[in-house]
C-alpha positions as CSV (number, residue, x, y, z in Angstrom):
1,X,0.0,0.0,0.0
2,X,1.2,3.9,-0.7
3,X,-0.3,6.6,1.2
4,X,0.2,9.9,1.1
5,X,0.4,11.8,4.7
6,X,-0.7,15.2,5.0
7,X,0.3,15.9,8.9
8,X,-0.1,19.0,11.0
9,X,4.4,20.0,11.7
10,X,3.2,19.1,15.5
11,X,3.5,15.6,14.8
12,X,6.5,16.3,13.2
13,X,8.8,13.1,15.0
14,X,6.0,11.0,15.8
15,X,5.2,11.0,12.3
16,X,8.6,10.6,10.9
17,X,9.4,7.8,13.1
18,X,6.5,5.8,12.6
19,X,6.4,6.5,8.8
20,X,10.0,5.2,8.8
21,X,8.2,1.9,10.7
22,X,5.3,1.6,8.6
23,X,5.0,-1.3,5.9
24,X,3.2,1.2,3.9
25,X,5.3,3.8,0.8
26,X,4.7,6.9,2.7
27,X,5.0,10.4,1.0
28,X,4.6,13.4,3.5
29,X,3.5,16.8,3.4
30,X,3.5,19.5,6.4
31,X,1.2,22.0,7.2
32,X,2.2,24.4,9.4
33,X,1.1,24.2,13.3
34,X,-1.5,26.4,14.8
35,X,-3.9,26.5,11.8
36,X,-6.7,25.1,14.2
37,X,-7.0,28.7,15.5
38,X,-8.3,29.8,11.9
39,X,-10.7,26.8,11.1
40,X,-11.7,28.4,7.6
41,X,-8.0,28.9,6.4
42,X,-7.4,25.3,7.6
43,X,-9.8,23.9,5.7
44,X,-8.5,25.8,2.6
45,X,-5.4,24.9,3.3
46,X,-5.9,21.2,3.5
47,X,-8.4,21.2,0.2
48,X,-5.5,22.7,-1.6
49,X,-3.7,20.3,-1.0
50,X,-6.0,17.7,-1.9
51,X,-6.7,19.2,-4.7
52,X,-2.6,19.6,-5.7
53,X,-2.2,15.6,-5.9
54,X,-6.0,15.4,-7.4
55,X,-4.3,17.3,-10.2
56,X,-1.3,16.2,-10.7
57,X,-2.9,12.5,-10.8
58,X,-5.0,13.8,-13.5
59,X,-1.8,15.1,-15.2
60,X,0.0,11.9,-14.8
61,X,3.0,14.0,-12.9
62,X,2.1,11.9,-9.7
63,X,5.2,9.7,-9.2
64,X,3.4,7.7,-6.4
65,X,-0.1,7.2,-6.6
66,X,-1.7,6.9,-3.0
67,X,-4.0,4.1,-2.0
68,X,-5.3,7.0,0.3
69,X,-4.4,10.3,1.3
70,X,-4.0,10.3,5.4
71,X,-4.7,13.3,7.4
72,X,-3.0,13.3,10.8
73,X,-5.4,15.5,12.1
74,X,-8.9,15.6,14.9
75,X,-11.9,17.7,14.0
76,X,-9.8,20.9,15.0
77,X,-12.6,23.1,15.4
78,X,-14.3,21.6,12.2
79,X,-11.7,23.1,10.3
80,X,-11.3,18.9,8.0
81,X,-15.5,19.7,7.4
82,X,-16.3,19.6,3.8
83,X,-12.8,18.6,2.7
84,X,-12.8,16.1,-0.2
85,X,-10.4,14.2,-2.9
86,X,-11.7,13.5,-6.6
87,X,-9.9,10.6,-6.5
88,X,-8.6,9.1,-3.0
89,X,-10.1,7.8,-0.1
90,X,-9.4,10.0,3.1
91,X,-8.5,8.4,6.2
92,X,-9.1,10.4,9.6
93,X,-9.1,9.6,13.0
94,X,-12.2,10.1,14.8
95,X,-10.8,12.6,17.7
96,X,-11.7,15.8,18.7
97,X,-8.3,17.0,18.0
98,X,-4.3,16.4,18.1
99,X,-4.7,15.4,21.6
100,X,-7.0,12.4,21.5
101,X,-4.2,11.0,19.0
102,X,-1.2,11.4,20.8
103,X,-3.3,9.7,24.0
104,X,-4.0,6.9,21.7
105,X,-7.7,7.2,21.6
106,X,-10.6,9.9,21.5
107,X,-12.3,7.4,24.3
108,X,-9.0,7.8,26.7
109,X,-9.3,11.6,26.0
110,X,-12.5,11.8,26.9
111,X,-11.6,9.9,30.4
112,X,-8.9,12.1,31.5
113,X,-10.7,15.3,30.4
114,X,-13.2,14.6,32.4
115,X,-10.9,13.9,35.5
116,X,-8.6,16.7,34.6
117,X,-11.1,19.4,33.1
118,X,-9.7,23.2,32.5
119,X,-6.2,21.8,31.5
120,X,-4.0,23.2,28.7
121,X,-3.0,20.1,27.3
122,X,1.0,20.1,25.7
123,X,3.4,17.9,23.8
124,X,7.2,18.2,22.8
125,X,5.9,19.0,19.6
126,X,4.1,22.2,20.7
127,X,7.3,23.7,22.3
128,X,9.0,22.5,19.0
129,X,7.1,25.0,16.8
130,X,6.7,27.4,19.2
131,X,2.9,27.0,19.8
132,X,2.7,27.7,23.6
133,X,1.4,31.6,24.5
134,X,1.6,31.6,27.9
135,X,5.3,31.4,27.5
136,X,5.6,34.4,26.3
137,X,6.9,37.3,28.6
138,X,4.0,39.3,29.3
139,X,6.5,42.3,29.6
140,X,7.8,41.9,26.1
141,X,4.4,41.6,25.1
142,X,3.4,44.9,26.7
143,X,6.1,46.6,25.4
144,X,5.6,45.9,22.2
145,X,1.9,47.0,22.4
146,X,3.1,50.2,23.9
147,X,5.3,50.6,21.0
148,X,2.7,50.2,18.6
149,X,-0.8,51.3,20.2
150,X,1.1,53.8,23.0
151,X,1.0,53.3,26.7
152,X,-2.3,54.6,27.3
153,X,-3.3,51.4,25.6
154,X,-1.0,49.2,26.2
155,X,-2.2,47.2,30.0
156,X,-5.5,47.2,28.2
157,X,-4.5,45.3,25.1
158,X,-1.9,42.8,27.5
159,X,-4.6,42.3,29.8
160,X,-7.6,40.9,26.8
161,X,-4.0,39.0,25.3
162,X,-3.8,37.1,28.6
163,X,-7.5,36.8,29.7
164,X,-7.1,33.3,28.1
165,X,-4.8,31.9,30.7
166,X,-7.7,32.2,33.1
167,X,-9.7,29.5,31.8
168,X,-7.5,26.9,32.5
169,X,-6.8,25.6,36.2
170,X,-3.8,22.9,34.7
171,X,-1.3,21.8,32.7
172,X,-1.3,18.0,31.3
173,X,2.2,17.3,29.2
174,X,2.0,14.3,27.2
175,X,5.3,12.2,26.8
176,X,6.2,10.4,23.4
177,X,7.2,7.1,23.1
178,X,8.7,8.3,19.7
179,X,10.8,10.9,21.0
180,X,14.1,10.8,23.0
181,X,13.7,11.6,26.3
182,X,14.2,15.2,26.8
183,X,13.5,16.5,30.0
184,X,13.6,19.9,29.6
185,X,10.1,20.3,27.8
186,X,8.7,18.4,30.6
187,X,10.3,20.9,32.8
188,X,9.1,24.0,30.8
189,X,5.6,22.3,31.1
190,X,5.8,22.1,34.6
191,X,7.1,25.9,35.2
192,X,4.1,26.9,33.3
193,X,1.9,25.2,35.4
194,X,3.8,26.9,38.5
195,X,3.9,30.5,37.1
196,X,0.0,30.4,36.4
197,X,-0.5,28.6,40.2
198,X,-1.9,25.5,37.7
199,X,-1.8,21.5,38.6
200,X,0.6,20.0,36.5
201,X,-0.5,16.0,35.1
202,X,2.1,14.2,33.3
203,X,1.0,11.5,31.1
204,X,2.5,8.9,29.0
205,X,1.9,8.8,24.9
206,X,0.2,6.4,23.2
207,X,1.2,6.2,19.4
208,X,-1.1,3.2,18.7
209,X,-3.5,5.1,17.0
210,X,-0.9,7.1,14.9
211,X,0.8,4.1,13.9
212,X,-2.1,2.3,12.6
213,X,-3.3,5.4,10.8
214,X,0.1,5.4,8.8
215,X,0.6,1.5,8.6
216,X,-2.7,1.5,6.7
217,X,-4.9,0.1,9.1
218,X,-8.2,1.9,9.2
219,X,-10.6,0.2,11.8
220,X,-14.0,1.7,11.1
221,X,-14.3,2.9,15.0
222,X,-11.7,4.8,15.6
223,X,-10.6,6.1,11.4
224,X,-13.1,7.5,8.7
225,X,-12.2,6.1,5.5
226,X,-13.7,9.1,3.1
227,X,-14.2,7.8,-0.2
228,X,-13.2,10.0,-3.4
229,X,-16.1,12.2,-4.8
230,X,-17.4,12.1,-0.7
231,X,-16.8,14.6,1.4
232,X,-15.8,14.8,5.5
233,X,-18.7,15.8,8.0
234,X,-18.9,16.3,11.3
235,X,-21.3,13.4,13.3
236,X,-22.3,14.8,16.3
237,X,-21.8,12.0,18.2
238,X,-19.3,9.8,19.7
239,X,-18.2,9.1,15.9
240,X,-17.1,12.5,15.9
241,X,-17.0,12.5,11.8
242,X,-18.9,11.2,8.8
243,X,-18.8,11.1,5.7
244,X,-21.5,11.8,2.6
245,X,-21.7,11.4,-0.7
246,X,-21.5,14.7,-3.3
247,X,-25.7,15.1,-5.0
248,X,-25.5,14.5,-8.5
């Protein structure tokens, strides 16, 4: 089997490693991380993409033609609704988001969100790309709005930039079994969690799911196997996503 893998750059070495594991030809491509935020652009950005290796099969430039194209990514704010291929199945785990994957499951999410609600929920691959806020010094930050918007402004605009922070009561870091241990995005986890007087829960990957997903194994309850000419819905239920086929 070839698949192509179209991978949010969070899962940047889980996916490498178990792309270099799978039986499967794997071709890869990255999207950049943090496009959940924007659910519109994502979407575009993932149907373009779609729509590049639709084309170039069309075209006969596609060295590697897919079995299926595999997207590493949850729901994420509905932003994989209405995506579709003309010509290859899409295969997408049933989670809410990146989280429920590198857990192992959407159902072992679910668990330890309901034991551990209000948690900001990190991975080694979120400090990778640079995807945590409440890093960021909240002085630099107000400086820079002073610079920009003046100082009369400036404790207003830092205080709606932070408000965020206050919906959460934890931190939850996530190891990876696919990563070499590196203690010191543990440790920046857990100084989060004690500059914002958070809980901090530490919790072990689980790259079952993942490696499944890239090994070509698509078990009905936990991937959606989209086929070409269909396009990706959300369920509304425990399935999280659906599929339906175009009206002629």
């Amino acid at each position: 089997m070839t698949l192509h893998i179209i991978a949010c750059q969070v899962f940047y070495r889980e996916v490498s490693f178990l792309a270099s594991q799978s039986s499967c030809t794997t071709t890869i491509t990255w999207m950049p991380q943090g496009m959940h935020n924007t659910p519109e652009l994502l979407q575009k950005a993932l149907q373009l993409e779609i729509e590049k290796l639709d084309q170039a099969y069309e075209s006969g430039t596609l060295r590697q033609v897919p079995n299926a194209l595999v997207l590493c990514y949850g729901l994420c704010s509905y932003g994989v609704a209405g995506l579709s291929s003309r010509h290859f199945p899409l295969a997408l785990p049933r989670t809410d988001d990146c989280i429920g994957i590198f857990l192992g499951s959407q159902q072992r999410y679910l668990r330890e969100f309901e034991k551990h609600p209000g948690s900001l929920w990190l991975t080694n691959g979120w400090f990778e790309t640079d995807a945590v806020p409440a890093e960021k010094d909240p002085a630099a930050i107000r400086a820079k709005y002073a610079e920009e918007y003046g100082e009369e402004n400036a404790d207003f605009l830092l205080e709606q930039d932070q408000a965020w922070i206050f919906h959460y009561h934890a931190c939850s870091y996530i190891t990876s079994p696919a990563y070499r241990k590196n203690a010191s995005f543990q440790e920046r986890a857990r100084a989060l969690a004690q500059r914002n007087h958070w809980d901090f829960y530490t919790f072990n990957g689980d790259n079952s799911l993942l490696f499944r997903l890239l090994n070509g194994e698509f078990p009905e309850d936990e991937i959606l196997l989209c086929p070409p000419g269909a396009k990706i819905f959300p369920s509304f239920d425990e399935k999280k996503v659906c599929w339906k086929a175009e009206k002629a």
